[in-house]
C-alpha positions as a Python dict, from the first residue, in 0.01 Angstrom:
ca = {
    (1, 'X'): (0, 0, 0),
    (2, 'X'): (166, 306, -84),
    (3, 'X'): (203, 703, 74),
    (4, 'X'): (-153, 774, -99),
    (5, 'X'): (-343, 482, -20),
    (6, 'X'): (-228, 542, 370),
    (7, 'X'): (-376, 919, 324),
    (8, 'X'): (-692, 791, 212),
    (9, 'X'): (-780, 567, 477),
    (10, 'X'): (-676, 829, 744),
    (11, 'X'): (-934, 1059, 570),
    (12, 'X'): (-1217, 730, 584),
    (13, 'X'): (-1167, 713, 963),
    (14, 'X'): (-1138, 1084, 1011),
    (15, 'X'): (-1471, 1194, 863),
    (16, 'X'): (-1780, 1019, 773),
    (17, 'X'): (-1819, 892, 390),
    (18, 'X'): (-2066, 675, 203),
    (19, 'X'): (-2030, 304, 146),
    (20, 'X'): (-1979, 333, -239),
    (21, 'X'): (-1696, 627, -169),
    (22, 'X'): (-1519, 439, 40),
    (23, 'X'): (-1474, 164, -208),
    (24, 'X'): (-1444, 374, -470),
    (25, 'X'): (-1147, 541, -324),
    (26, 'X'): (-979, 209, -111),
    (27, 'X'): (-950, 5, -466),
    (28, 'X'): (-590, -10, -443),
    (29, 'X'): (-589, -70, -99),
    (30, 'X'): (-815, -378, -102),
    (31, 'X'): (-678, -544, -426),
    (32, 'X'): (-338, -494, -213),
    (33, 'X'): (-469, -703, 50),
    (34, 'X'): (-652, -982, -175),
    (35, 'X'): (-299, -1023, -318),
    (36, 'X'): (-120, -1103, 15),
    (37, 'X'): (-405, -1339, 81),
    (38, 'X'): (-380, -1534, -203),
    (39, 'X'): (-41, -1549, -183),
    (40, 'X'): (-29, -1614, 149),
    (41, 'X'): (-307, -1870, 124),
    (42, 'X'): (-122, -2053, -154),
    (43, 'X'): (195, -2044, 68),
    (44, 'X'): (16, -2232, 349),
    (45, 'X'): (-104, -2483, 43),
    (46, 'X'): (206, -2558, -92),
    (47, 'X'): (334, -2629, 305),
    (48, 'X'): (52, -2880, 363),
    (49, 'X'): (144, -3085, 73),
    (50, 'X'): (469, -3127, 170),
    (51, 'X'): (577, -3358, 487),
    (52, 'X'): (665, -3150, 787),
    (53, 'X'): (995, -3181, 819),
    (54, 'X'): (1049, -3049, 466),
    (55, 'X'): (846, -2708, 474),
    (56, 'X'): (1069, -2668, 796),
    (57, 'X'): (1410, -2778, 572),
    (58, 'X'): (1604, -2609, 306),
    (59, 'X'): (1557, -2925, 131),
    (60, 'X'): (1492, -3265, 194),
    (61, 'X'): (1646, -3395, 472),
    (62, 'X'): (1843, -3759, 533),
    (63, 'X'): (1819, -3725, 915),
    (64, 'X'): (1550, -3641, 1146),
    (65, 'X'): (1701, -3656, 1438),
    (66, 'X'): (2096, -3692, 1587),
    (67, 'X'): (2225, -3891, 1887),
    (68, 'X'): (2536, -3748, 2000),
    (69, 'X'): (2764, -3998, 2210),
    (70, 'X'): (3064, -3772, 2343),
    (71, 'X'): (3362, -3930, 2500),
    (72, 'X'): (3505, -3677, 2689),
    (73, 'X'): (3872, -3642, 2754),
    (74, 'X'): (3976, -3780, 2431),
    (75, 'X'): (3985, -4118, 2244),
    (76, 'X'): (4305, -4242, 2112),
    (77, 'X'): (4267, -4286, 1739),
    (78, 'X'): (4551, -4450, 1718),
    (79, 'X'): (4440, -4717, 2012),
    (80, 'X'): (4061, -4766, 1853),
    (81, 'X'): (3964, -4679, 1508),
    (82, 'X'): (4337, -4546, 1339),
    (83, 'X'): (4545, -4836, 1250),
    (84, 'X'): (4934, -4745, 1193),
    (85, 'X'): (5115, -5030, 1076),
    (86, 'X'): (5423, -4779, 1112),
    (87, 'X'): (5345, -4669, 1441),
    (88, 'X'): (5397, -5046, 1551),
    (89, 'X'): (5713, -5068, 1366),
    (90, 'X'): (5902, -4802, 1494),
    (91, 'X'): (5776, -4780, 1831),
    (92, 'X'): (6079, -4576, 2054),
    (93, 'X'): (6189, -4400, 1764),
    (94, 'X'): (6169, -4041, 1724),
    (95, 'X'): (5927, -3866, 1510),
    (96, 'X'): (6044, -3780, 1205),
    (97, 'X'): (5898, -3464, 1115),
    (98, 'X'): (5781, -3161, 1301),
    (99, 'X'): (5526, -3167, 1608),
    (100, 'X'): (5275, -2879, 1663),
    (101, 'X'): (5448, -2508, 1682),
    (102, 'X'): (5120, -2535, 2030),
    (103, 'X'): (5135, -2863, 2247),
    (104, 'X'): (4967, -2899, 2550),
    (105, 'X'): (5257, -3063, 2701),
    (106, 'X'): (5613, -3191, 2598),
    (107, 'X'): (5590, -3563, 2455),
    (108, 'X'): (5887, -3816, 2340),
    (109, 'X'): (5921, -4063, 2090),
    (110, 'X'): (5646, -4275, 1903),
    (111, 'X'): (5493, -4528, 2106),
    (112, 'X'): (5273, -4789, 1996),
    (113, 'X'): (4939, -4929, 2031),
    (114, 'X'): (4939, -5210, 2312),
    (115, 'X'): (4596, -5329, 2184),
    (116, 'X'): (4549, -5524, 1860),
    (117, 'X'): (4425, -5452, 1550),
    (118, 'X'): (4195, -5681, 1361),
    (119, 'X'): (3947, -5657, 994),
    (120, 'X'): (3586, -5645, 1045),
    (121, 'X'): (3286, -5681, 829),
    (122, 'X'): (3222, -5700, 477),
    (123, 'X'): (3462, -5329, 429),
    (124, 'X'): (3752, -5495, 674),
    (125, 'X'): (3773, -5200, 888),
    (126, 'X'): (4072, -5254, 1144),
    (127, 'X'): (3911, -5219, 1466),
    (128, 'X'): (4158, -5196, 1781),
    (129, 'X'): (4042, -5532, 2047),
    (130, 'X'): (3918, -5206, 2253),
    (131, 'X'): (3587, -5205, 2041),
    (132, 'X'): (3520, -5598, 1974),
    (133, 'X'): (3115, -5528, 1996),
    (134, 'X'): (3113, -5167, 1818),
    (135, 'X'): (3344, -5379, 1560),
    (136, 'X'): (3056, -5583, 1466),
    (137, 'X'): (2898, -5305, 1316),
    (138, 'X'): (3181, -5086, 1066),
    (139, 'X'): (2932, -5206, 819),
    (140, 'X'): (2664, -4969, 957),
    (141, 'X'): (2948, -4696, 1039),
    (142, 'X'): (3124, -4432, 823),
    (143, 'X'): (3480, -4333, 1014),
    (144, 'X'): (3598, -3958, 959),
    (145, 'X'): (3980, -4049, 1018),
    (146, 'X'): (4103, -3719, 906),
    (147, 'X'): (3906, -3460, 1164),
    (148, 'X'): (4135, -3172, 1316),
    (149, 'X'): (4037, -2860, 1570),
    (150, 'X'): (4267, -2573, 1669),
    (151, 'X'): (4256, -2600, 2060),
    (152, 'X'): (4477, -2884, 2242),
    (153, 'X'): (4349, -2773, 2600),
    (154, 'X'): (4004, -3024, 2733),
    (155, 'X'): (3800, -2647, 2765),
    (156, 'X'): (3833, -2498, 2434),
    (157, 'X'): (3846, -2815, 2258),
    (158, 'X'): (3516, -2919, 2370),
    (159, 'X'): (3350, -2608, 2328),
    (160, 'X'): (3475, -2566, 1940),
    (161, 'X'): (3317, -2918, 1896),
    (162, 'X'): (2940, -2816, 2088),
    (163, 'X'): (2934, -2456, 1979),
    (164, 'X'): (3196, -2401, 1718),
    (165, 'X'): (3354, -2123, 1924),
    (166, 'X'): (3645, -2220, 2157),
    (167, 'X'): (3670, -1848, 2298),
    (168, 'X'): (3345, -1664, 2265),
    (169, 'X'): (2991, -1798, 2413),
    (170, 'X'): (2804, -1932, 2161),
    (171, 'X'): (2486, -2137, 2108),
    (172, 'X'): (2547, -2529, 2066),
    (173, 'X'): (2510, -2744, 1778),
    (174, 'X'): (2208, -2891, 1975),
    (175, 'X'): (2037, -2571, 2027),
    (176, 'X'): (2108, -2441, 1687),
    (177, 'X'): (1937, -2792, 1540),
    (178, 'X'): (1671, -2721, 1827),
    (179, 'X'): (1611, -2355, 1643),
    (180, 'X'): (1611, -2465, 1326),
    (181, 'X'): (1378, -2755, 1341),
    (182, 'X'): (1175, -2768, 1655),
    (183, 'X'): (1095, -3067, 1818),
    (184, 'X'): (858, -3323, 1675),
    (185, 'X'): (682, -3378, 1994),
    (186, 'X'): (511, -3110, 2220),
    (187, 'X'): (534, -3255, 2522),
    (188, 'X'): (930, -3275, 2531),
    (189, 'X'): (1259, -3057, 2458),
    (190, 'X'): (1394, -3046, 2184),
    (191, 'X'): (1690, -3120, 2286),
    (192, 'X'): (1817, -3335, 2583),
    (193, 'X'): (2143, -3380, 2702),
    (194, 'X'): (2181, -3704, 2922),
    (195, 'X'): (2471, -3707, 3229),
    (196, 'X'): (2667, -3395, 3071),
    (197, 'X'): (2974, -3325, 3223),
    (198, 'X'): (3005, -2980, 3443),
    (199, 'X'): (3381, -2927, 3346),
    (200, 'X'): (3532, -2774, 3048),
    (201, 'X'): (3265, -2531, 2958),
    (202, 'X'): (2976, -2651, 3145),
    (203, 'X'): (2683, -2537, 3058),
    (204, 'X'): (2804, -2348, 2797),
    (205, 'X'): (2808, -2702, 2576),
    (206, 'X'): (2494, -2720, 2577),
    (207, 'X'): (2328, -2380, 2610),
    (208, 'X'): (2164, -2155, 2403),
    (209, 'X'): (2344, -1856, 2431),
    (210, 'X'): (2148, -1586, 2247),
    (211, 'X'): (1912, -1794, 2076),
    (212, 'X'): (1559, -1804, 2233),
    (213, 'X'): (1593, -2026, 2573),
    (214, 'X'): (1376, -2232, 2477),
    (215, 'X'): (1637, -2386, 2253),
    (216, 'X'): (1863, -2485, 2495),
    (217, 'X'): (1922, -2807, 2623),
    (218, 'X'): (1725, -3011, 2905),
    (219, 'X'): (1988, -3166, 3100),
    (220, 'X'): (1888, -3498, 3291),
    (221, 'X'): (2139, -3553, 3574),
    (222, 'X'): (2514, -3486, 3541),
    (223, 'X'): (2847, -3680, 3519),
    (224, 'X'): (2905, -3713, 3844),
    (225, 'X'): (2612, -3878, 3890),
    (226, 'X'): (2461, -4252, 3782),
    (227, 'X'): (2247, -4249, 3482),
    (228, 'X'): (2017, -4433, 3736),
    (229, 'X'): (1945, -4097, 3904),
    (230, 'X'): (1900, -3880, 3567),
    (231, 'X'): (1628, -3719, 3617),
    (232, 'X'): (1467, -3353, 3482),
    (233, 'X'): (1475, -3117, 3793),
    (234, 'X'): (1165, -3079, 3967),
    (235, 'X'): (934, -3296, 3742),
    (236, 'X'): (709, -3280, 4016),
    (237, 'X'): (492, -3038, 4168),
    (238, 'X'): (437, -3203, 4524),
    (239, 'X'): (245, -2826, 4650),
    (240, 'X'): (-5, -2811, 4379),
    (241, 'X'): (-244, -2979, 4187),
    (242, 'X'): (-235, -2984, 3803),
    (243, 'X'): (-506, -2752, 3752),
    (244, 'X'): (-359, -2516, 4035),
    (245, 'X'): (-47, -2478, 3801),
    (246, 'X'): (-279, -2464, 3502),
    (247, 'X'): (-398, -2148, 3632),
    (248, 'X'): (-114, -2016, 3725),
    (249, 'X'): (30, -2034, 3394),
    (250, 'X'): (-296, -1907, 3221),
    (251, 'X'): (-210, -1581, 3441),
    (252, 'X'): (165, -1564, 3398),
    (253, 'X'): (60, -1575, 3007),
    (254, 'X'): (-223, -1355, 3024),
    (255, 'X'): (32, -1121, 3162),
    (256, 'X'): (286, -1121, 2974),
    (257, 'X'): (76, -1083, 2697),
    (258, 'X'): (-118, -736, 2841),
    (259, 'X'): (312, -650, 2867),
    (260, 'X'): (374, -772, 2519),
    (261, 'X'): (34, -578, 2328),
    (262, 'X'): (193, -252, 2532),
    (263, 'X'): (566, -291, 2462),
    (264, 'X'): (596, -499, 2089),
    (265, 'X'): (753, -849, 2039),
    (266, 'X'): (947, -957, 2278),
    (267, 'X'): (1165, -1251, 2203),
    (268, 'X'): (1336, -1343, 2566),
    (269, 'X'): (1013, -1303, 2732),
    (270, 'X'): (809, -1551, 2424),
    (271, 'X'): (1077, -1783, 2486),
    (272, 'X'): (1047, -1796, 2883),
    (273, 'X'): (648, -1787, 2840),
    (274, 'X'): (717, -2145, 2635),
    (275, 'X'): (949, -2278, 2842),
    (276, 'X'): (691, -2263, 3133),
    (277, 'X'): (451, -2423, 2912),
    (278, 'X'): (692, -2688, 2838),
    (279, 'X'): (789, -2756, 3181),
    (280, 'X'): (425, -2822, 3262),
    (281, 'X'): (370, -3063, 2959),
    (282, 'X'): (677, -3212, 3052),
    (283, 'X'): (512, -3389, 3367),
    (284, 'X'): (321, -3569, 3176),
    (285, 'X'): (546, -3738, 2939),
    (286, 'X'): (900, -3728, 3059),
    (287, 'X'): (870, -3995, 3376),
    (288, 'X'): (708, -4261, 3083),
    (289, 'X'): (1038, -4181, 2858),
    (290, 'X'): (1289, -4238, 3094),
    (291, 'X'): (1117, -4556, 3295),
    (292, 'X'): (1311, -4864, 3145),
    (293, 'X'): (1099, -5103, 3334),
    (294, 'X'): (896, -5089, 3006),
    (295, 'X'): (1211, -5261, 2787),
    (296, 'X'): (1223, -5654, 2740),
    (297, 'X'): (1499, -5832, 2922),
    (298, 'X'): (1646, -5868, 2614),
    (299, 'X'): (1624, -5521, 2515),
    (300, 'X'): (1846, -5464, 2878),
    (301, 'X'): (2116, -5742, 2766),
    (302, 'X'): (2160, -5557, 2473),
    (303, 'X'): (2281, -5236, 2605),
    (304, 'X'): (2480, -5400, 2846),
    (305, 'X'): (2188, -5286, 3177),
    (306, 'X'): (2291, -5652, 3311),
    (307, 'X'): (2665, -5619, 3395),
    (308, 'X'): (2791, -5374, 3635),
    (309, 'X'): (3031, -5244, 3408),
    (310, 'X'): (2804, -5140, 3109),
    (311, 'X'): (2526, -5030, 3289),
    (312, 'X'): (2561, -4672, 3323),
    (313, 'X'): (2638, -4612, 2968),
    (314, 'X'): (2390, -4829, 2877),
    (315, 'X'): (2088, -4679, 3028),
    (316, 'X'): (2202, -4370, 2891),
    (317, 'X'): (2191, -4527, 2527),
    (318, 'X'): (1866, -4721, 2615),
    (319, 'X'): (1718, -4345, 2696),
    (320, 'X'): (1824, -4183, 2424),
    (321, 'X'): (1679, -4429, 2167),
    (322, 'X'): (1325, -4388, 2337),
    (323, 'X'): (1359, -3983, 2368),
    (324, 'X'): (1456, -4086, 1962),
    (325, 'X'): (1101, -4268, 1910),
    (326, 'X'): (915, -3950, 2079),
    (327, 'X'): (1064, -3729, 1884),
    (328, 'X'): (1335, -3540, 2058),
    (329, 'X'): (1502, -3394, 1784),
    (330, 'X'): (1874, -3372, 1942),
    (331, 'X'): (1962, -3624, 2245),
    (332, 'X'): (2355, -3612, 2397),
    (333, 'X'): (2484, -3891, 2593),
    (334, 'X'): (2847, -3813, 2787),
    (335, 'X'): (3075, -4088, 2890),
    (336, 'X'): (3224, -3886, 3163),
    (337, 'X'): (3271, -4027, 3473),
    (338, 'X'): (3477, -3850, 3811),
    (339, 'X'): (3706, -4115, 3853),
    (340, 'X'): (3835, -4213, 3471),
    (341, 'X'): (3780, -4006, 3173),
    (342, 'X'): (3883, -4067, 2791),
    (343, 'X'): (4225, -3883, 2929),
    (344, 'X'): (4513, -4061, 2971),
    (345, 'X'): (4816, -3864, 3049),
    (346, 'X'): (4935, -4201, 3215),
    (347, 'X'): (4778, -4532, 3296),
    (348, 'X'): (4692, -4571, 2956),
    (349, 'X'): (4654, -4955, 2935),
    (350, 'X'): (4449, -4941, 3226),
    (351, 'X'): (4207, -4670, 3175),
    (352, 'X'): (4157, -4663, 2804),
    (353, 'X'): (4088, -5015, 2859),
    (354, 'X'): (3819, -4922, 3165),
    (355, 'X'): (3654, -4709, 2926),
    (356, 'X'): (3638, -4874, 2622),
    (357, 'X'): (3448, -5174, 2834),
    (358, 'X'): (3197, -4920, 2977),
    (359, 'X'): (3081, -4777, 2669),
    (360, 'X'): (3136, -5047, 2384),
    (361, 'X'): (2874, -5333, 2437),
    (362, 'X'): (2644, -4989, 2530),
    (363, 'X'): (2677, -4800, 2143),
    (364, 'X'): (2694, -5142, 1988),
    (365, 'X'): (2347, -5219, 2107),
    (366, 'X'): (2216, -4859, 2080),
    (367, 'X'): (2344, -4900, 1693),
    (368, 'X'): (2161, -5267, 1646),
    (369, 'X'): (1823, -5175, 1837),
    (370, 'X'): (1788, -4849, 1610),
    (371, 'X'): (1856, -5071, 1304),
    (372, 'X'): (1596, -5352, 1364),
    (373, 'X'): (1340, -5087, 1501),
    (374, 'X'): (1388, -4879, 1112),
    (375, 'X'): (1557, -4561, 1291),
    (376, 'X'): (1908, -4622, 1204),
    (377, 'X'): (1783, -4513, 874),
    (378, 'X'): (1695, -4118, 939),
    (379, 'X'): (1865, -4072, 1293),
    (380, 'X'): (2242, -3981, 1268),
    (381, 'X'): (2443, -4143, 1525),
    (382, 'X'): (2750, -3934, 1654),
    (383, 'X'): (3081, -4063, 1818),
    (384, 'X'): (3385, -3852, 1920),
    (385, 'X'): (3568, -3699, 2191),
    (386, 'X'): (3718, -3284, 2200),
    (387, 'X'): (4020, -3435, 2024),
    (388, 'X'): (4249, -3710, 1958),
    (389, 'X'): (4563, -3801, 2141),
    (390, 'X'): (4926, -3796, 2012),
    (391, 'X'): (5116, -4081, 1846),
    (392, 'X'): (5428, -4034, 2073),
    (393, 'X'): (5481, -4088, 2476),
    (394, 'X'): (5372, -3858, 2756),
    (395, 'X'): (5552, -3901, 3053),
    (396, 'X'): (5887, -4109, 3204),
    (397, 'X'): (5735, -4420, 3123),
    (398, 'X'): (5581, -4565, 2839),
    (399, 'X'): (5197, -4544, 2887),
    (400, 'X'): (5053, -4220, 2807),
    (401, 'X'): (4990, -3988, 2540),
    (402, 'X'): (4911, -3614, 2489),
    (403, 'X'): (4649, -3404, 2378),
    (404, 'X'): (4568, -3399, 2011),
    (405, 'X'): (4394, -3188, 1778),
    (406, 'X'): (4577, -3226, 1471),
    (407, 'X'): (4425, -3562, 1332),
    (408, 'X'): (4156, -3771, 1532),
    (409, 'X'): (3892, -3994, 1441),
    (410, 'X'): (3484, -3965, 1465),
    (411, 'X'): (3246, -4156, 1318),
    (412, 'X'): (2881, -4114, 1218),
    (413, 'X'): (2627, -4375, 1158),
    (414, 'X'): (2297, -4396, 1011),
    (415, 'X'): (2111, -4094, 887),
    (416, 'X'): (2217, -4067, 494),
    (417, 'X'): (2587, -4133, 547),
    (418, 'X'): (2779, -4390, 333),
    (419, 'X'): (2797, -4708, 517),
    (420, 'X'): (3103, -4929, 566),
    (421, 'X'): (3352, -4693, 494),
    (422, 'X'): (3668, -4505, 599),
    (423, 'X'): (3683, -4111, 465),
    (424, 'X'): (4000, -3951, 515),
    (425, 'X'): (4370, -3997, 673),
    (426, 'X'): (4628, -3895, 888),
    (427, 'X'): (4992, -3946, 811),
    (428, 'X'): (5170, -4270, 924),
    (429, 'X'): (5210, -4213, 1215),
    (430, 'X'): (4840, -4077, 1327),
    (431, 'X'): (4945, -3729, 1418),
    (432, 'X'): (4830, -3486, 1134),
    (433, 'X'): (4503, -3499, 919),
    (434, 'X'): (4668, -3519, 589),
    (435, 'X'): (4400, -3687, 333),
    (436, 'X'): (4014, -3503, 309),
    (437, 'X'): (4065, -3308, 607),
    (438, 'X'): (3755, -3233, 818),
    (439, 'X'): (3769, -2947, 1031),
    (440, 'X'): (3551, -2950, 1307),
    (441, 'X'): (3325, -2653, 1133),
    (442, 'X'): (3306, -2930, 831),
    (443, 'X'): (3205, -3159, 1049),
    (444, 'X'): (2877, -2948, 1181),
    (445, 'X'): (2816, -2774, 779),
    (446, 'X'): (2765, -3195, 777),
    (447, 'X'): (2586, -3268, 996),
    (448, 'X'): (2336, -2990, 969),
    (449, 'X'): (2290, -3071, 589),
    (450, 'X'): (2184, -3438, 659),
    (451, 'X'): (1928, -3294, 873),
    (452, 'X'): (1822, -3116, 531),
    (453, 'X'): (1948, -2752, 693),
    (454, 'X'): (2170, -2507, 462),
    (455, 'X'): (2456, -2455, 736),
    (456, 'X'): (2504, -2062, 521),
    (457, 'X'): (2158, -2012, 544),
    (458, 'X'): (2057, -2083, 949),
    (459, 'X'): (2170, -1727, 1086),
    (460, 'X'): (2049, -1545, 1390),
    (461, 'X'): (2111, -1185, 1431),
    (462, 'X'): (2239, -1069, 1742),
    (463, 'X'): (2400, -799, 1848),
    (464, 'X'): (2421, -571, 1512),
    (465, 'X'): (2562, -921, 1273),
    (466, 'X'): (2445, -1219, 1115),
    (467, 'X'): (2577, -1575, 1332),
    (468, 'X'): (2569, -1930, 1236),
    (469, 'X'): (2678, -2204, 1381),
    (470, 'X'): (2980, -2285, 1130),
    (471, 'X'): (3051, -1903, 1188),
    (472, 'X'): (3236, -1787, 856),
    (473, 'X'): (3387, -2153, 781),
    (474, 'X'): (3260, -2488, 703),
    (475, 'X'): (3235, -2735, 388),
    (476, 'X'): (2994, -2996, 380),
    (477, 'X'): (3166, -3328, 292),
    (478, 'X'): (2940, -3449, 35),
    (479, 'X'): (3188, -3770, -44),
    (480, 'X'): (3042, -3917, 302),
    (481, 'X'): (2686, -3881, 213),
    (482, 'X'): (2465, -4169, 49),
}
């Protein structure tokens, strides 16, 4: 409606005029507003005939849904999914070429893997004897054996890899899937984060920084705690009845609405308005979720509930596949316990070992339930630590190794990625990404596209610029995608 059309309706509501004046001279005005509706009515058309998770997609999407499974402290490649036939042939030798300019701490010469390496599956991935139940399924798995960060200290590592920021607060991949695609069911987050670890950025891993807190993730317990006690905060009102709160809640709206008609939008405020909502919905659904009395005996051998040592991880995994089936669109699980993480500056025999038996019966299961069920098929399974760890000895003796950035492995699984296959390599050694390198903002351009999201295109302005979760970097790595 242009400059003269706005004059002439001020004049219709200023003085009295006839009924065949006022549509004599409002012509433009209403054939303005039949356009938008017929545009706008063919817009909501064109939505309904497409499947929801398209008209909320750049484009078709592989994935509906990710499971993140983050071993903190950092996996060995070379111990688990990185075989160096070189490394075991000239273990105590120097390395022969440059290490990083930044090391987190001094390390010696090459030392190799004490575990060993056999072929799996119909691709004859070498899996490390760390992994023998995750081995039975490198046909279902496609390793990234060339990724790399920039950070080599446990804090900044780990938040490049959640937010894609290692010095800045910044939303998480979780909460940036969480904006762009909603959740699928009502009744629960978007995005839950199982047992996360307090350390090394905290919160900040899984937060939602400036995007709409709503967004952010719904932590169940922490790792300090057992996965037995996971629970959501407060789940239950023990002072007041359901329709007490109901009312409550139908004031708190009511106003913050009267604020909002006074004041204009008001996105922080929206956002705290739904989480409220949520939080009451929640009570409904979340204690059904996370009950496991409900899975067969055979679903609890699976993940490992019926031996001491898997059964932490494994209700974690078990929970996370039934969030998965109500539609939480992200769901983190951290292997993270207070007494051994994935970190072994020494004792690495011993505790790499300790962890690999907690957590590999666990994802094995997790990766064979979601497969007979028909979910492995559009929910992306995620495996990694912060970083890698180096190739050569930490310490007097000879049973630790460093930090590593430079060249680690992750894997993905399910969710439109090739299956049975290895993309990507680091030198001989295992130090450096040197093949298809995939930076850790390649990594989330990825895995956003599988979920059918243009990484360049899901922006949120704050604070005067355009941010994304890839920032100003990021390549998808199409050569991994079925």
């Amino acid at each position: 409606m242009n400059n003269r059309d706005y004059h002439e309706l001020f004049d219709l509501v200023s003085h009295s005029v006839s009924r065949r004046q006022m549509l004599k001279r409002t012509a433009n005005g209403f054939g303005y507003l039949a356009l938008a509706s017929m545009l706008n009515a063919e817009s909501l058309q064109a939505a309904a005939d497409k499947p929801a998770e398209v008209s909320r997609t750049h484009f078709p999407p592989k994935a509906k849904r990710v499971i993140f499974l983050f071993m903190k402290g950092g996996p060995s490649q070379v111990d688990t999914f990185d075989y160096k036939p070189k490394l075991q042939a000239d273990t105590g030798k120097e390395l022969p070429f440059d290490k990083p300019r930044v090391q987190f701490a001094p390390t010696g010469n090459l030392l190799a893997s004490p575990w060993k390496f056999k072929q799996y599956g119909e691709c004859g991935k070498p899996v490390s004897e760390l992994f023998p139940h995750v081995a039975e399924c490198v046909d279902d798995i496609c390793f990234l054996n060339s990724c790399h960060g920039t950070n080599p200290a446990h804090g900044g590592a780990a938040l490049k890899l959640h937010t894609g920021s290692d010095n800045f607060v910044r939303p998480s991949m979780g909460a940036w899937v969480n904006y762009g695609l909603g959740t699928e069911n009502e009744n629960l987050p978007g995005f839950i984060t199982i047992c996360p670890t307090l350390a090394h950025g905290g919160v900040k891993n899984w937060s939602s920084a400036f995007l709409p807190a709503d967004c952010s993730g719904t932590p169940l317990g922490n790792a300090s705690q057992s996965s037995e006690e996971a629970r959501v905060q407060f789940i239950e009102n023990l002072k007041l009845s359901r329709g007490s709160q109901r009312v409550q809640l139908d004031l708190i709206r009511q106003m913050n609405q009267d604020l909002l008609n006074r004041t204009g939008p008001e996105s922080a405020l929206e956002a705290r308005t739904a989480s409220f909502e949520l939080a009451f919905r929640m009570q409904t659904e979340m204690p059904d979720a996370i009950d496991l009395t409900q899975e067969s005996a055979a679903t609890h051998h699976l993940y490992g509930l019926d031996e001491t040592e898997t059964a932490d991880f494994g209700r974690q995994c078990l929970m996370a596949r039934r969030f998965c089936e109500r539609g939480v669109r992200f769901v983190q699980i951290t292997h993270s316990n207070t007494r051994v993480q994935w970190d072994q500056h020494g004792e690495l025999r011993k505790e790499h070992a300790i962890n690999a038996k907690e957590v590999d019966k666990p994802i094995a299961g997790l990766l064979k339930d979601l497969k007979q069920r028909g979910l492995l098929e559009d929910t992306l399974v995620l495996w990694g630590g912060e970083f890698g760890r180096t190739p050569t000895v930490q310490g007097a003796g000879d049973d630790g190794r460093d930090h590593n950035p430079e060249g680690f492995t992750m894997w993905m699984a399910g969710g439109g990625v090739k299956p049975g296959i290895s993309y990507g390599n680091t030198d001989e050694y295992g130090f450096y990404a040197v093949e298809n390198k995939v930076h850790v903002h390649d990594l989330h351009a990825t895995l956003l596209h599988l979920l059918g999201i243009d990484h360049l295109r899901l922006t949120y302005r704050y604070a005067g610029r355009d941010f994304r979760l890839t920032d100003v970097a990021g390549n998808v790595v199409h050569d991994i995608i079925a």
